[in-house]
C-alpha positions as CSV (number, residue, x, y, z in Angstrom):
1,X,0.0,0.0,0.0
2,X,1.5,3.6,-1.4
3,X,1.5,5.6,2.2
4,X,1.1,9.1,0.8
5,X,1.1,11.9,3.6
6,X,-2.3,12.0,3.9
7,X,-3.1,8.4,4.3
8,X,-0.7,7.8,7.4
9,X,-2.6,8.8,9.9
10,X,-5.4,7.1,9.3
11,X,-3.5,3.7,8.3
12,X,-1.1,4.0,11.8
13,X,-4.6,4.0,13.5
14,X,-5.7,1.2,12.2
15,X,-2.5,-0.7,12.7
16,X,-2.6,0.5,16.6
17,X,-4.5,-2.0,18.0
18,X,-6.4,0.5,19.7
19,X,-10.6,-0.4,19.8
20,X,-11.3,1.9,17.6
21,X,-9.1,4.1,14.9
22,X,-11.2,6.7,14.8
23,X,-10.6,7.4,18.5
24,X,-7.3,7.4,17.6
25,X,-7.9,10.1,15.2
26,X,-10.0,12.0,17.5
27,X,-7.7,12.0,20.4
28,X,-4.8,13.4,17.8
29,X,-7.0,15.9,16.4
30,X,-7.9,17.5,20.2
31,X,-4.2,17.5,21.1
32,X,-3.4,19.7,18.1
33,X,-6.4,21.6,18.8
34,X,-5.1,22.2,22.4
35,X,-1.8,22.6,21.2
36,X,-3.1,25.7,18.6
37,X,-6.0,27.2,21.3
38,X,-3.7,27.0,24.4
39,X,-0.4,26.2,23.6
40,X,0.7,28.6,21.3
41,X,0.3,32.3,20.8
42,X,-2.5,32.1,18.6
43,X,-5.2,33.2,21.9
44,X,-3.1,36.7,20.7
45,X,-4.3,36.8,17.3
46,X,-7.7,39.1,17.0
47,X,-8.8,36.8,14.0
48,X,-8.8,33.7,16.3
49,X,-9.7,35.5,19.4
50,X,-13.0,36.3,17.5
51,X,-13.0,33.2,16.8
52,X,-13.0,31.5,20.3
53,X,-15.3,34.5,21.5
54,X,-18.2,34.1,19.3
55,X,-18.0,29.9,19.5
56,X,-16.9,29.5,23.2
57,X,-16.3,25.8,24.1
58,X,-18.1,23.2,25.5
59,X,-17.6,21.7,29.1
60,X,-15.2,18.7,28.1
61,X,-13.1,21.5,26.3
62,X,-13.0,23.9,29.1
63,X,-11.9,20.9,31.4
64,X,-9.3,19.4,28.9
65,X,-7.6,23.5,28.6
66,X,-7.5,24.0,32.0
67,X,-5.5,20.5,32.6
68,X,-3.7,21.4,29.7
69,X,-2.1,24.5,31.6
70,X,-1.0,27.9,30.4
71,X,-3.3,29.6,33.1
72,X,-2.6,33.3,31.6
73,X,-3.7,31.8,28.0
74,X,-7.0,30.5,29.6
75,X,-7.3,33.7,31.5
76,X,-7.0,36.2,28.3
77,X,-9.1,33.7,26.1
78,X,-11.6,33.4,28.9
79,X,-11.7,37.4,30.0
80,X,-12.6,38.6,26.4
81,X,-15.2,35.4,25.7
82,X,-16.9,36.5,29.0
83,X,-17.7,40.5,27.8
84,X,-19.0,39.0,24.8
85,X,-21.2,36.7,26.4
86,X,-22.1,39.5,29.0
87,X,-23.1,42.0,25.8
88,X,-25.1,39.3,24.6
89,X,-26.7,38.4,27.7
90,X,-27.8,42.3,27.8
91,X,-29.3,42.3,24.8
92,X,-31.5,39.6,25.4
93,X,-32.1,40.3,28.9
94,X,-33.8,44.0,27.9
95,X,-35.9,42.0,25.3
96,X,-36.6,39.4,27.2
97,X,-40.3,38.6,26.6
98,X,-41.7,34.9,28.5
99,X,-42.9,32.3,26.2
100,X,-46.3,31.3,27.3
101,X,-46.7,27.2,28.7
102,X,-49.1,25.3,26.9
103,X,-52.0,23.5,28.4
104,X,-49.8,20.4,28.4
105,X,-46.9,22.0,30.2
106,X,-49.1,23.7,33.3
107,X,-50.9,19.9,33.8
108,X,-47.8,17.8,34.2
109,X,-46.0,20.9,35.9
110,X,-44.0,18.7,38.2
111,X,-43.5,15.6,36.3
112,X,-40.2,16.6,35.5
113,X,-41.9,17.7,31.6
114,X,-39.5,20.7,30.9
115,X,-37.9,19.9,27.7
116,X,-34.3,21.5,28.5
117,X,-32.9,19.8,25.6
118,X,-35.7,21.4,23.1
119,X,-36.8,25.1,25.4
120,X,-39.5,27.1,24.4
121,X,-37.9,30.1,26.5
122,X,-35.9,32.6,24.9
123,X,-33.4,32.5,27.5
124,X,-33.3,29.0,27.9
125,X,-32.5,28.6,24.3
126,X,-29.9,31.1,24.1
127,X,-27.9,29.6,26.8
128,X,-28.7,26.1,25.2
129,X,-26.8,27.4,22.2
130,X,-23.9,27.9,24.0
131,X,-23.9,25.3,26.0
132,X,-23.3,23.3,22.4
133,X,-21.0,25.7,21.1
134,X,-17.1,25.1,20.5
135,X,-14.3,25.9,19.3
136,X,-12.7,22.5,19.1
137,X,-15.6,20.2,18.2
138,X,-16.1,22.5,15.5
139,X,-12.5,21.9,14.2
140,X,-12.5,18.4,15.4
141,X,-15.6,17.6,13.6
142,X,-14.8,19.5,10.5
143,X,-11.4,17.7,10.3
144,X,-12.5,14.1,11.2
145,X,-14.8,14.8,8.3
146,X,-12.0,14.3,5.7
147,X,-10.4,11.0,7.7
148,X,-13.8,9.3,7.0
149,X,-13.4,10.5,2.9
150,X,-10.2,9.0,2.9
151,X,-11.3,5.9,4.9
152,X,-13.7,5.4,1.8
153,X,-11.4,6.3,-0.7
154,X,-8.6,3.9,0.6
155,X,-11.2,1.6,1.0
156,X,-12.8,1.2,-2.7
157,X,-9.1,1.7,-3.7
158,X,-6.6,0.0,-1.9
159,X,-6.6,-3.6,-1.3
160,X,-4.1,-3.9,1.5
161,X,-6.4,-1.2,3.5
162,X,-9.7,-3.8,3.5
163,X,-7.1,-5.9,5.1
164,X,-6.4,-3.7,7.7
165,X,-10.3,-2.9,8.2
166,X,-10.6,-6.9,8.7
167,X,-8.3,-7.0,11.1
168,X,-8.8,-4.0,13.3
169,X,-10.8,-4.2,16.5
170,X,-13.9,-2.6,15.1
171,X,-15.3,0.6,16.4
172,X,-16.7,2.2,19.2
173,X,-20.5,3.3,18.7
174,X,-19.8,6.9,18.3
175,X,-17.9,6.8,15.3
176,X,-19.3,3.4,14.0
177,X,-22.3,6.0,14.0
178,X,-20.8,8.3,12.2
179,X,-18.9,5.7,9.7
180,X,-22.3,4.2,8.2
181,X,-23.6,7.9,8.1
182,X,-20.7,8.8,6.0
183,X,-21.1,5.7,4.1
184,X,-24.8,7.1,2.4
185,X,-23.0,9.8,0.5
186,X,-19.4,7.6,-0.3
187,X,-20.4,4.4,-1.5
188,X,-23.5,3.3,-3.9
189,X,-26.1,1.2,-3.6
190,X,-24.5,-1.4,-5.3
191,X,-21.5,-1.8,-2.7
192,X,-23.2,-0.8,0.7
193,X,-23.9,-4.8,0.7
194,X,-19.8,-5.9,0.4
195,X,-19.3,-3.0,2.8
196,X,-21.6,-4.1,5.3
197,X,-20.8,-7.8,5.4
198,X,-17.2,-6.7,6.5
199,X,-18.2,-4.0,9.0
200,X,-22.0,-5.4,10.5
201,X,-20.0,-8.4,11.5
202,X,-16.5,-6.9,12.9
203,X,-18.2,-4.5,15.0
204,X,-20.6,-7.2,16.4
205,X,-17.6,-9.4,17.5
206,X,-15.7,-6.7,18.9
207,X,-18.5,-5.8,20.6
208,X,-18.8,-9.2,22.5
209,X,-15.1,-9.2,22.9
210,X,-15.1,-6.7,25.2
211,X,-18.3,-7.5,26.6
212,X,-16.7,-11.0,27.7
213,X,-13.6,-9.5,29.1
214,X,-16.4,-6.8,31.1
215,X,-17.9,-10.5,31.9
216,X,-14.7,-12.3,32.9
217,X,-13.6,-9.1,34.7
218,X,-16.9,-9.2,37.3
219,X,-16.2,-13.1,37.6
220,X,-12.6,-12.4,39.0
221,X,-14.5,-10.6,42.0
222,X,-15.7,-14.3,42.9
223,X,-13.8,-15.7,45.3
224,X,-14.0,-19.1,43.2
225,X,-11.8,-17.2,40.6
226,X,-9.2,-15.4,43.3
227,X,-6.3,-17.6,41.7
228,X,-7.6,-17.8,38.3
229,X,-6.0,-16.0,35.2
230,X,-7.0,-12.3,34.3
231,X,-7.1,-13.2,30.8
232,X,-7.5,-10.0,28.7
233,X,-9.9,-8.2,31.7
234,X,-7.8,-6.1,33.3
235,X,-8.3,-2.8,31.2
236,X,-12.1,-4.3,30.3
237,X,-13.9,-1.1,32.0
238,X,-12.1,1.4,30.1
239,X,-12.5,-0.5,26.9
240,X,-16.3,-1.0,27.6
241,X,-16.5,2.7,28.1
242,X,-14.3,3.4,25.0
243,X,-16.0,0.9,23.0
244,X,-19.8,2.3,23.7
245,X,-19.2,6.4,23.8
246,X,-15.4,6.7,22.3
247,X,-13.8,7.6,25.7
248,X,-11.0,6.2,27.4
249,X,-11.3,7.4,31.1
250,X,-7.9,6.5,32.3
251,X,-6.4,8.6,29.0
252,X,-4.0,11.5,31.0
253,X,-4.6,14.7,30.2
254,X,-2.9,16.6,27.0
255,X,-0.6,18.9,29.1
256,X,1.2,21.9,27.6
257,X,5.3,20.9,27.3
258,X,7.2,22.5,29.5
């Protein structure tokens, strides 16, 4: 297989051994996106300053720049994001008008009904809007976009890569998600069914791979088992985690080098 710049990435993550390339790809992307936000001088630009002011970030990204380090870059990005939100907030606050509850609403009042995900209240919606907003997904998920063209592209054209595919570990959820999406707009109607008898089936088995290692893990807690072999259990909760939402939660922070 022809390695050209743009396809490394993407093949070293499938030759990692990791449960899932694309969290692979994910985790590298975030780093460099730390890296840029954080870690360089670029919170002194005005073009990316207006940038990070009008998207924000969301709560993961706050968390993961504030283990990163570089408090006085967090400060500066944070201080000028804040009078824009607080200008904003203004605004809406001196318009504010109360959208009326329907019928519905006022009878289960108390049934835990309010829709926080879907708000009818001005307010409510603006701050939902920025509680989705961010910097980083934006550029992860703009990014990732073109590992899953290439994933395609390597995959209708290069041999060697369907091999790799075949011998991967699957995916987690979130991007196997993701993957078949992508798959409606890069393959045809005529090879969704060869593409789907390699994928439906690897992700399956992966899937109770782990789940057996979860199952052999909780069995270890017998005291039947004390003296028994670990097998491949010992990391089984973070792979279960990784394999069903595309986290790994014993992954150390991204830190900013010293």
């Amino acid at each position: 297989m022809k390695e050209a710049l743009y396809k490394i990435p993407l093949i070293d993550a499938f030759k990692s051994g990791d449960e899932c390339p694309f969290c692979i790809i994910e985790r590298d992307l975030e780093n460099k996106a730390l890296d840029f936000v954080v870690g360089s001088d670029s919170y002194m630009q005005s073009d990316i300053r207006e940038q990070t002011d009008k998207a924000g970030f969301c709560r993961t990204h706050f968390k993961k720049m504030y283990d990163f380090g570089n408090a006085q870059g967090n400060g500066l990005i944070l201080n000028t994001h804040l009078k824009k939100l607080i200008g904003e907030l203004k605004d809406r606050l001196s318009s504010y008008k109360p959208a009326k509850a329907s019928l519905k609403e006022k009878i289960n009042l108390g049934a835990r009904s309010f829709n926080f995900h879907d708000p009818a209240d001005p307010i409510a919606i603006w701050c939902a809007k920025k509680d989705v907003s961010c910097y980083m997904c934006d550029y992860i998920d703009n990014t990732i976009d073109r590992y899953y063209d290439t994933f395609f592209f390597l995959y209708k054209k290069e041999p060697d890569f369907t091999d790799l595919i075949k011998n991967c570990k699957g995916f987690c959820l979130h991007h196997f998600g993701y993957l078949m999406e992508a798959s409606r707009t890069c393959l045809s109607e005529k090879e969704m069914p060869a593409f789907t008898g390699i994928i439906f089936p690897l992700v399956e088995a992966n899937l109770s791979r782990v789940q057996e290692d979860v199952s052999w893990f909780c069995d270890k807690f017998d005291y039947r088992n004390r003296d028994a072999d670990w097998k491949n259990s010992r990391d089984a909760i973070q792979r279960g985690m990784q394999k069903l939402r595309g986290i790994r939660p014993d992954e150390q922070p991204h830190k900013q080098e010293k």
